[in-house]
C-alpha positions as CSV (number, residue, x, y, z in Angstrom):
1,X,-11.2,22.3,-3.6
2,X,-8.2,24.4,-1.5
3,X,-6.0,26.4,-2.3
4,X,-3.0,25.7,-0.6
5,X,0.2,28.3,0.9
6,X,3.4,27.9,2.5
7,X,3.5,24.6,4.0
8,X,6.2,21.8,5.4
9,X,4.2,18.4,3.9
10,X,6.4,16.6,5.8
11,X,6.0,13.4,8.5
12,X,3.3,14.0,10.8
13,X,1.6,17.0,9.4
14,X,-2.1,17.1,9.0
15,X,-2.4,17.4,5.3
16,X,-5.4,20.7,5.6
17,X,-5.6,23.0,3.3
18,X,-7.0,26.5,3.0
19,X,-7.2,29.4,0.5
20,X,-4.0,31.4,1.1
21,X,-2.9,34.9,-0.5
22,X,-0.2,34.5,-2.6
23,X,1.1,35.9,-6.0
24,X,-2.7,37.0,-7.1
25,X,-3.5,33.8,-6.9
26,X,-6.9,33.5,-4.9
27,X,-9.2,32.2,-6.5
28,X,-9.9,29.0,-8.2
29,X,-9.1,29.2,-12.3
30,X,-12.2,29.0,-14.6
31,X,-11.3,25.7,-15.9
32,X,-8.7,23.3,-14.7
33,X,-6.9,20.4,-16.6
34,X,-7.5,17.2,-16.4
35,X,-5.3,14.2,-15.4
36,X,-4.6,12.8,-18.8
37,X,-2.0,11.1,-21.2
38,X,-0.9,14.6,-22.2
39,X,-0.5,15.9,-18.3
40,X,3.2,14.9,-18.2
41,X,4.0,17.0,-21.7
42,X,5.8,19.8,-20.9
43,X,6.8,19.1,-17.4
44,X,11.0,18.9,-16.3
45,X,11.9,16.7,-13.8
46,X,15.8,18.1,-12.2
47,X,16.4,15.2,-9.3
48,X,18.8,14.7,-7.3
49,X,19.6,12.7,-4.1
50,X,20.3,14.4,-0.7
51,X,23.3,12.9,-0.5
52,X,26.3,11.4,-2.4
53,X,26.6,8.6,0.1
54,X,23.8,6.4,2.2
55,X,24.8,4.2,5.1
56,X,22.5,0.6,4.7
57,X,20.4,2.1,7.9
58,X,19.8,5.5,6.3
59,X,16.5,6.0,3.8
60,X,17.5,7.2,0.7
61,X,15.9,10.1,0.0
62,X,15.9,12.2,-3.6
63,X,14.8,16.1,-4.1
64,X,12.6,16.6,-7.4
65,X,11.7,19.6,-8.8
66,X,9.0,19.3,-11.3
67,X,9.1,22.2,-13.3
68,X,5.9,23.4,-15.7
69,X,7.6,24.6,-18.9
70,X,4.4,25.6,-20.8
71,X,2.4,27.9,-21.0
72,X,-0.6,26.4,-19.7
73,X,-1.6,25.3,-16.2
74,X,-0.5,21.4,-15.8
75,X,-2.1,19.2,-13.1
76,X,0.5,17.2,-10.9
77,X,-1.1,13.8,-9.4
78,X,0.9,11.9,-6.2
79,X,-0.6,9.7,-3.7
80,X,0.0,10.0,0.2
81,X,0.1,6.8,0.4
82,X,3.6,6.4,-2.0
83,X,3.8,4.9,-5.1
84,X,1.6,5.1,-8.3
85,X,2.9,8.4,-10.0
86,X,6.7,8.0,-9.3
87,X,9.4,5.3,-9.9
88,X,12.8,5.1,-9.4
89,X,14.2,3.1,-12.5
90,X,17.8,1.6,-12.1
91,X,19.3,3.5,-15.8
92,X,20.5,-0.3,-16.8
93,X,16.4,-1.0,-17.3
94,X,14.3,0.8,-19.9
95,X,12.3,3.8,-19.1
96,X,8.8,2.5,-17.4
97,X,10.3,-1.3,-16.9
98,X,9.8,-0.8,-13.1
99,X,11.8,-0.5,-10.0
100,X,10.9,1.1,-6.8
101,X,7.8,3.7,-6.0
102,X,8.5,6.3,-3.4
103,X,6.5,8.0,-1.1
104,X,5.9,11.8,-2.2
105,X,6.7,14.6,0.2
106,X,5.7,18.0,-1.5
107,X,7.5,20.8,0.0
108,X,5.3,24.1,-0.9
109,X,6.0,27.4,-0.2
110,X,3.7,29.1,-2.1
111,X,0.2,28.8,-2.3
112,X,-1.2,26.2,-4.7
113,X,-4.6,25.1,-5.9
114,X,-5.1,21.5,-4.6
115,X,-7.7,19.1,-4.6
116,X,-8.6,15.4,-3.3
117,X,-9.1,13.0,-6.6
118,X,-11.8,11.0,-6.0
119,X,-11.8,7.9,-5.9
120,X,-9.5,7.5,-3.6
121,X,-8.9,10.3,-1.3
122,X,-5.4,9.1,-0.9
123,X,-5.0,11.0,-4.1
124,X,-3.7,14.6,-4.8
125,X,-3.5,16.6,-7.7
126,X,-2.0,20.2,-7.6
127,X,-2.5,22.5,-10.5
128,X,1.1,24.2,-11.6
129,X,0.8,27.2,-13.0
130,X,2.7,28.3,-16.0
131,X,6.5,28.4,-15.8
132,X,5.9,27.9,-11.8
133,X,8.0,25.2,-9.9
134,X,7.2,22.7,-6.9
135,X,9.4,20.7,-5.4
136,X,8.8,17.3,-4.3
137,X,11.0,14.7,-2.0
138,X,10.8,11.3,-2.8
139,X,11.7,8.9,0.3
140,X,12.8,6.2,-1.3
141,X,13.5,3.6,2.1
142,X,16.3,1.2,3.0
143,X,18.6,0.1,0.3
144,X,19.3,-3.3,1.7
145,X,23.0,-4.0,0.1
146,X,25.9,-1.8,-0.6
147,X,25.8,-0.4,-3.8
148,X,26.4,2.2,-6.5
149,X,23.2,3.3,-7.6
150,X,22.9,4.4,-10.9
151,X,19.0,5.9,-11.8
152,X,16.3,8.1,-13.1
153,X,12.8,9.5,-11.8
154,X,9.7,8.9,-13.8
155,X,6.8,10.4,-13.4
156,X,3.3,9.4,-15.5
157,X,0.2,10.9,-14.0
158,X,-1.9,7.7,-14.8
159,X,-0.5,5.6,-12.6
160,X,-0.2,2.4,-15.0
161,X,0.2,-0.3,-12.4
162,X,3.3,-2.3,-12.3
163,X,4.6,-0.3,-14.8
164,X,5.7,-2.6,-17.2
165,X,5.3,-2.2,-21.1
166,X,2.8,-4.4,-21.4
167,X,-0.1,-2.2,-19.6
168,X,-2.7,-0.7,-21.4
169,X,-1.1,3.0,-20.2
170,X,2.1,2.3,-21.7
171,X,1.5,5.1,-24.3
172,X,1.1,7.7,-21.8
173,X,3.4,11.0,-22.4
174,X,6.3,10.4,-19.4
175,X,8.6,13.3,-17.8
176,X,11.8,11.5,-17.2
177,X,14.7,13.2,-15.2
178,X,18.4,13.0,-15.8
179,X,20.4,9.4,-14.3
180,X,22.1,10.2,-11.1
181,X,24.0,7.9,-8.9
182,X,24.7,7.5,-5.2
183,X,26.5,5.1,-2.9
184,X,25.4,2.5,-0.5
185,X,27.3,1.6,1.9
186,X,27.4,-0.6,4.8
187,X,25.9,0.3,8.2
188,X,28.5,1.7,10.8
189,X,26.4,1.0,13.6
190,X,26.0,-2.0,15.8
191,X,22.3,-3.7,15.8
192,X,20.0,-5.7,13.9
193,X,19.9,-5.0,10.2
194,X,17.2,-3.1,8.7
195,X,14.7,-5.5,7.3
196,X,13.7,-3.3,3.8
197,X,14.9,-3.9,0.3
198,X,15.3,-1.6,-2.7
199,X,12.4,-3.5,-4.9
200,X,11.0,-5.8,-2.8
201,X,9.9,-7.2,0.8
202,X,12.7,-9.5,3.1
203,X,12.0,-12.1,5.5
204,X,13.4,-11.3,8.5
205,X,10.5,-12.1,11.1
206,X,10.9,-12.0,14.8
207,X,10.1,-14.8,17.3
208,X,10.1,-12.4,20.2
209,X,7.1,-14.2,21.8
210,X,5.9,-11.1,23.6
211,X,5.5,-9.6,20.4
212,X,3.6,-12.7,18.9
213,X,1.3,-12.6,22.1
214,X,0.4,-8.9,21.6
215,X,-3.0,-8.9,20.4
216,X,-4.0,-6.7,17.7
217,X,-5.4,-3.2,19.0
218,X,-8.8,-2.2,17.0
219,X,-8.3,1.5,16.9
220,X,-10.8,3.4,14.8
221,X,-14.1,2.7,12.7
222,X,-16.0,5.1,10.3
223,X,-18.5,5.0,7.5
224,X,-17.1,5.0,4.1
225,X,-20.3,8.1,3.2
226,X,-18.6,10.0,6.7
227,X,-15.4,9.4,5.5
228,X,-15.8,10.8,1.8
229,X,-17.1,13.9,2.7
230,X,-15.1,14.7,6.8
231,X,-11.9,12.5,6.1
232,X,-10.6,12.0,8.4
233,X,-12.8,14.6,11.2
234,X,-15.4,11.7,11.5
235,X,-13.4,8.5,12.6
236,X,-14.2,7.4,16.1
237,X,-12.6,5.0,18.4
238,X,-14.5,1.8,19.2
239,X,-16.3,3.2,22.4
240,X,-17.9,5.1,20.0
241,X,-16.3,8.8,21.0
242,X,-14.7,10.9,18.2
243,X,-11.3,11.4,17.0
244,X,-9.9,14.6,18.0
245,X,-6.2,13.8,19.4
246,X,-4.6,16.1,16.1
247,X,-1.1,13.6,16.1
248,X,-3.8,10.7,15.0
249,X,-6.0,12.8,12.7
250,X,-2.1,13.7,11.1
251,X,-1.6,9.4,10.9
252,X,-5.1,8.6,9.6
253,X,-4.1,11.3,6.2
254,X,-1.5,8.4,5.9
255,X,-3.3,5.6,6.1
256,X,-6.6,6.1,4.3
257,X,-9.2,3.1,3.7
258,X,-10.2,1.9,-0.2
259,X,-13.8,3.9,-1.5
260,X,-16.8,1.1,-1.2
261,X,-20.2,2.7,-1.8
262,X,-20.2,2.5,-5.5
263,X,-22.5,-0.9,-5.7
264,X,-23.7,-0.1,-9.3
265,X,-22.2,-3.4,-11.0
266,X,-24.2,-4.9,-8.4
267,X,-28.2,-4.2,-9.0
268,X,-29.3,-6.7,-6.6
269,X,-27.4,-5.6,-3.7
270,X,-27.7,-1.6,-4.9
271,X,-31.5,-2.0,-4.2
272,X,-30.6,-2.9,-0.4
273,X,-28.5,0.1,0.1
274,X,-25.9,-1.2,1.9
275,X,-23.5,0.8,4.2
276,X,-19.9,0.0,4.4
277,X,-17.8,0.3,7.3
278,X,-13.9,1.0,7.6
279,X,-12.3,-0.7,10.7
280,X,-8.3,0.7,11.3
281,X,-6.4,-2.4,13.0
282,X,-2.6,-2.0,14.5
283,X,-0.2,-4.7,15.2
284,X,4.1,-4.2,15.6
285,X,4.1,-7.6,13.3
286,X,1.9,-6.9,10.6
287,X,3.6,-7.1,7.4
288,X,2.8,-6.7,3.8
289,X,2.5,-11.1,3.3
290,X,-0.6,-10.8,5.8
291,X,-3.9,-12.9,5.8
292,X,-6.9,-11.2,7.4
293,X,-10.6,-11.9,7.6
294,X,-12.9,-9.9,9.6
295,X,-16.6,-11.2,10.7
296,X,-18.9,-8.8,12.1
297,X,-21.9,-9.9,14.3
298,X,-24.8,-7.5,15.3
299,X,-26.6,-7.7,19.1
300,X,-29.0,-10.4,18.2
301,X,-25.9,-12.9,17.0
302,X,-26.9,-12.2,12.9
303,X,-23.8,-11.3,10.4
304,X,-24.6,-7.9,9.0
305,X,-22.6,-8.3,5.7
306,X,-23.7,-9.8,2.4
307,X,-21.7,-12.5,1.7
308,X,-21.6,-11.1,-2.3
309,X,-20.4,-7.7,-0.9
310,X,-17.0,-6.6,-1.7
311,X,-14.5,-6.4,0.5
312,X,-11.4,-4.2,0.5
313,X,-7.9,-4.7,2.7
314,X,-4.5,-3.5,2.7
315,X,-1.2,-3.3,5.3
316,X,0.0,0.3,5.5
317,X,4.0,-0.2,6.6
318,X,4.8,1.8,10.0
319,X,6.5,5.4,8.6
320,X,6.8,8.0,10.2
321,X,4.2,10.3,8.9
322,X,1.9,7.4,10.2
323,X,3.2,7.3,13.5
324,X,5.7,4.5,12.6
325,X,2.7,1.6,12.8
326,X,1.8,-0.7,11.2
327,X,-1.8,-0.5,10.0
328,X,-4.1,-2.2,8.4
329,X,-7.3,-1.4,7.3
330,X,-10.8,-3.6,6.5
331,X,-13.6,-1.9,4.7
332,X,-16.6,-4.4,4.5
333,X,-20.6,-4.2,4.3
334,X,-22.4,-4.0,7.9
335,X,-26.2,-3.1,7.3
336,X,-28.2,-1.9,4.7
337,X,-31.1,0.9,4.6
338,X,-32.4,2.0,7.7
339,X,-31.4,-1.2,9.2
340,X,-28.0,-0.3,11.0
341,X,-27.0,-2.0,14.3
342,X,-25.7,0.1,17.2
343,X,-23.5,-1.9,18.8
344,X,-20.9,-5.2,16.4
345,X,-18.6,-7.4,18.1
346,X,-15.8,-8.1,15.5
347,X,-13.6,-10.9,14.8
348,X,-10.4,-10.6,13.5
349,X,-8.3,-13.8,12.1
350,X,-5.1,-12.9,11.1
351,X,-1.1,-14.1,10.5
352,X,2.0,-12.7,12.3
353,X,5.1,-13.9,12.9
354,X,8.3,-16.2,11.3
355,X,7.6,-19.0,9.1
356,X,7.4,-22.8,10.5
357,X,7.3,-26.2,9.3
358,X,9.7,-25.2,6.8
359,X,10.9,-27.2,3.8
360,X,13.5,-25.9,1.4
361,X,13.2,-26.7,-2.2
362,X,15.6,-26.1,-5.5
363,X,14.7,-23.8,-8.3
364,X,14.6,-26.3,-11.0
365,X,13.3,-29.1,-8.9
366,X,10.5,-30.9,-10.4
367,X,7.9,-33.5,-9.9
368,X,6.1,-34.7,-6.9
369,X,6.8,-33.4,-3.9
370,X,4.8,-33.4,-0.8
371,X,4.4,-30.4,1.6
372,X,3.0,-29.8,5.5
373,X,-0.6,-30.4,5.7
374,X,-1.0,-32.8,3.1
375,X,-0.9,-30.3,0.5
376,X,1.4,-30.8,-2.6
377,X,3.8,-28.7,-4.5
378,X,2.2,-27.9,-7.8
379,X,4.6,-26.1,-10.1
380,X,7.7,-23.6,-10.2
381,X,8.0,-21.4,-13.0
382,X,7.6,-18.2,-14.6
383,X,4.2,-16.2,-15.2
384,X,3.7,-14.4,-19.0
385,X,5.9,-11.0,-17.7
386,X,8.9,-13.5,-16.6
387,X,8.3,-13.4,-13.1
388,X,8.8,-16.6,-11.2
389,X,5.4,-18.5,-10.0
390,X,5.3,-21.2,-7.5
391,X,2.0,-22.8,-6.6
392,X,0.7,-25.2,-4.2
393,X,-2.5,-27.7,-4.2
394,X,-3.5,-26.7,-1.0
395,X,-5.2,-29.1,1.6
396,X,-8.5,-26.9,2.6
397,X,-8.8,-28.4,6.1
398,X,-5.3,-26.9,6.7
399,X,-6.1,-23.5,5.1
400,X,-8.6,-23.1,8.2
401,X,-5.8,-23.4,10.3
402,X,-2.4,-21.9,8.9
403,X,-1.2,-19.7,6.0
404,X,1.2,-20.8,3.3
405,X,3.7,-18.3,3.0
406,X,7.1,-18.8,-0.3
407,X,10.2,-17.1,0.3
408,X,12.4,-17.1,-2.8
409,X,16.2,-17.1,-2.2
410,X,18.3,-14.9,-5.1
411,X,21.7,-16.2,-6.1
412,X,22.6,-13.0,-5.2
413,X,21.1,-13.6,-1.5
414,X,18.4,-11.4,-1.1
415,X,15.4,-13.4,0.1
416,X,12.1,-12.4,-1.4
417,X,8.6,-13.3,0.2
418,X,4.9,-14.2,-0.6
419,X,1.7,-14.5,1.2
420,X,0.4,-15.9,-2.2
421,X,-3.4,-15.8,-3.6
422,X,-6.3,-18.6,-3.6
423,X,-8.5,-19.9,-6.4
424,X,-10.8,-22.3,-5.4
425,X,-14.7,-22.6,-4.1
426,X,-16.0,-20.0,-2.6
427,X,-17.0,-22.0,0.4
428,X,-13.2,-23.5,1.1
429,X,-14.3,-27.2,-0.3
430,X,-12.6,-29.0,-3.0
431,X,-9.3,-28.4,-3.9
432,X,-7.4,-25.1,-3.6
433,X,-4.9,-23.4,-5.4
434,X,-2.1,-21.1,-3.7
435,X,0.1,-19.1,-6.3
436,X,2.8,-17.7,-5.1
437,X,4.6,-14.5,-7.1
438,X,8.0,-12.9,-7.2
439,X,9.4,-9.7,-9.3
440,X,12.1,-11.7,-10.5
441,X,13.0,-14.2,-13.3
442,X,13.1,-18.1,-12.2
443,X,17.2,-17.9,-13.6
444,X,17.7,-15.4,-10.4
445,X,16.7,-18.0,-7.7
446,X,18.6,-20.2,-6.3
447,X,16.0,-21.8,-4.0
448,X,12.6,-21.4,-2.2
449,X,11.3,-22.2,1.7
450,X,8.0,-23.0,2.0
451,X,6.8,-22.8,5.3
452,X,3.6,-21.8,7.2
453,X,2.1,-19.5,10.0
454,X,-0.8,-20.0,12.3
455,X,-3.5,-18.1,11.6
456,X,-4.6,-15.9,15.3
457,X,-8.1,-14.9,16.6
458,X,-9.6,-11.7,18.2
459,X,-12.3,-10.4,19.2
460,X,-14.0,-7.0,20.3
461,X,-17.4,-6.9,22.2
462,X,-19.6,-4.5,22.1
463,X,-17.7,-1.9,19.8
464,X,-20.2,1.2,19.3
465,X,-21.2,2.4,15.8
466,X,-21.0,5.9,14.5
467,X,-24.4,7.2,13.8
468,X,-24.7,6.9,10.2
């Protein structure tokens, strides 16, 4: 628990906070509220963009205030990490039907009470005292096409995910702000287009084969029981010295790994008391379609991780406040008990790059259709929220090798992409099953390319681990 005083939260500033004398307010309250479905009651959202005009090259950024009209303290949640808390909603769709989740900047100039909210870290809540008023900026990215904007923040501190109607937080109290508008316009400037959309990811992949060649860096490592209680002040690099450049300390608040020690649903591997390790991975290419599998292997050539274990991984998009990077981040088993190897080499397989072996296909074709690898299209259609689903009866041999990867085409040419999912055995035999999903109705697309990208190898010898 910190309390919190005059700060820029802004790009590149290590998120650290300390008790601050301000307004009486030094000390932390006898009780504070919880995150619930009544947190948003009582709050006012006023929002309104930075500007009346954005070029196609210029992130789009809105000014909140979130103002506590009660008179009790309200607790505030955002994530560092964007999304979850707040979503811009085009004013055509109903309040909570989705749209696009921002990444929160809170600008405070007076000293709050703040804490982490575990799990994850990545989590914030700040407790708003009565009548009191922070302000928040909400970068809200590339708008892809010219536009008018018309819109409306909404903020729900449970974070229902997707938020769509059908979720089991739906009933949650919301804080809704006025509709605003802006303009998008077209880029003035010469130079390759931004490759970001307002809802959702485009394919624009290079083939720069430099770029394709560049081998992933591994950059940090820590244990998730370090990380919990010294985030980040305990990472280390993989020679086994600590982190104490403060410009990466500022990116690792940015990019912070999923929570793993909680084994309780798992009584047989609980008794082993496993340790779980967090590996930080860079790459220019990395993108939010990725495939990634790590393997560890100790000194004496044994794998260190249960094969029941979970496994957490994610791509954290290069911003900024992250060092403009793109991350991502695998947090797996290595060890258990007392028995902890010293030294790992790790093995990353992962996918980069443009699509190949492309075939294009209609929107309402149907029936047999063969695909690269001896795989077969299965099916196009829409899932029970209306999204459009494409799946594939995948050729396991070839899923050793290569990645599937869908790119819907709109009508109205925005081209929408997916890495897809796999159900199948465990062990990669018998058939598999890719699905393939988009945030979009089936009537909005036109076509889809299927294509496929080969999946890369790397390794690391000899990487130190932190004393646990």
């Amino acid at each position: 628990m910190q309390i919190v005083g005059p700060s820029a939260h802004r790009p590149g500033v290590k998120i650290r906070y300390k008790l601050v004398q301000n307004g009486g307010m030094a000390s932390t309250p006898a009780a504070l509220p919880a995150v619930d479905t009544n947190s948003a009651k009582g709050l006012r959202l006023e929002c309104r963009p930075i500007a009346a005009k954005f070029a196609t090259d210029q992130r789009v950024g809105i000014n909140c205030r979130v103002i506590n009209t009660t008179s009790e303290t309200k607790a505030v949640r955002w994530s560092i990490n964007g999304g979850n808390n707040f979503c811009l909603t085009p004013s055509s769709q109903p309040v909570g039907s989705g749209g696009l989740m921002p990444q929160p900047l809170p600008s405070l100039d007076k000293a709050y009470l703040i804490k982490d909210d575990y799990p994850p870290f990545t989590q914030k809540i700040l407790y708003l005292p009565p009548g009191e008023t922070v302000e928040i900026h909400l970068d809200c990215g590339y708008f892809e096409r010219p536009q008018t904007f018309s819109g409306r923040i909404v903020y729900d501190p449970l974070s229902p995910r997707n938020w769509v109607s059908t979720d089991s937080n739906w009933t949650n109290e919301l804080a809704v702000s006025d509709v605003f508008t802006f303009e998008v316009v077209a880029k003035k400037t010469s130079g390759p287009k931004p490759t970001f959309s307002s809802f959702s990811p485009v394919v624009e992949r290079t083939n720069d084969a430099a770029l394709l060649a560049e081998p992933p860096k591994l950059r940090y490592l820590e244990w998730d029981e370090a990380w919990k209680t010294n985030h980040p002040g305990g990472v280390h690099y993989p020679d086994g010295s600590l982190v104490a450049n403060k410009q990466e300390l500022a990116w690792l608040e940015y990019v912070s790994p999923g929570m793993m020690s909680d084994v309780s649903g798992q009584p047989k591997l609980a008794k082993q008391h496993p340790h779980f390790l967090h590996l930080w991975f860079s790459h220019p290419l990395f993108d939010d379609i990725f495939f990634a599998e790590v393997t560890l292997t100790d000194e004496n050539g044994k794998n260190p991780t249960d094969f029941y274990s979970q496994r957490v991984g994610g791509i954290r998009a290069a911003k900024p406040q992250n060092g403009n990077i793109d991350w991502l981040i695998e947090s797996l088993m290595c060890g258990a008990g007392t028995n902890i190897p010293a030294k790992v080499t790790i093995r990353l397989r992962y996918t980069v790059g443009p699509l190949e072996q492309i075939q294009e296909i209609p929107s309402d074709y149907s029936g047999y259709l063969g695909i690269f690898g001896d795989s077969q299209l299965g099916s196009i259609g829409q899932d029970a929220r209306g999204n459009t689903l494409v799946t594939i009866g995948v050729n396991p041999q070839t899923m050793k090798t290569r990645q599937y990867c869908v790119v819907a085409v709109t009508k109205d040419g925005r081209k929408l992409m997916s890495g897809g999912g796999i159900s199948g055995n465990s062990d990669g035999s018998g058939p598999q099953l890719s699905r393939f999903g988009f945030a979009v109705p089936l009537s909005e697309v036109a076509k889809f390319t299927i294509g496929t990208r080969p999946i890369r190898t790397n390794e690391w010898k000899d990487v130190v681990l932190p004393k646990n």
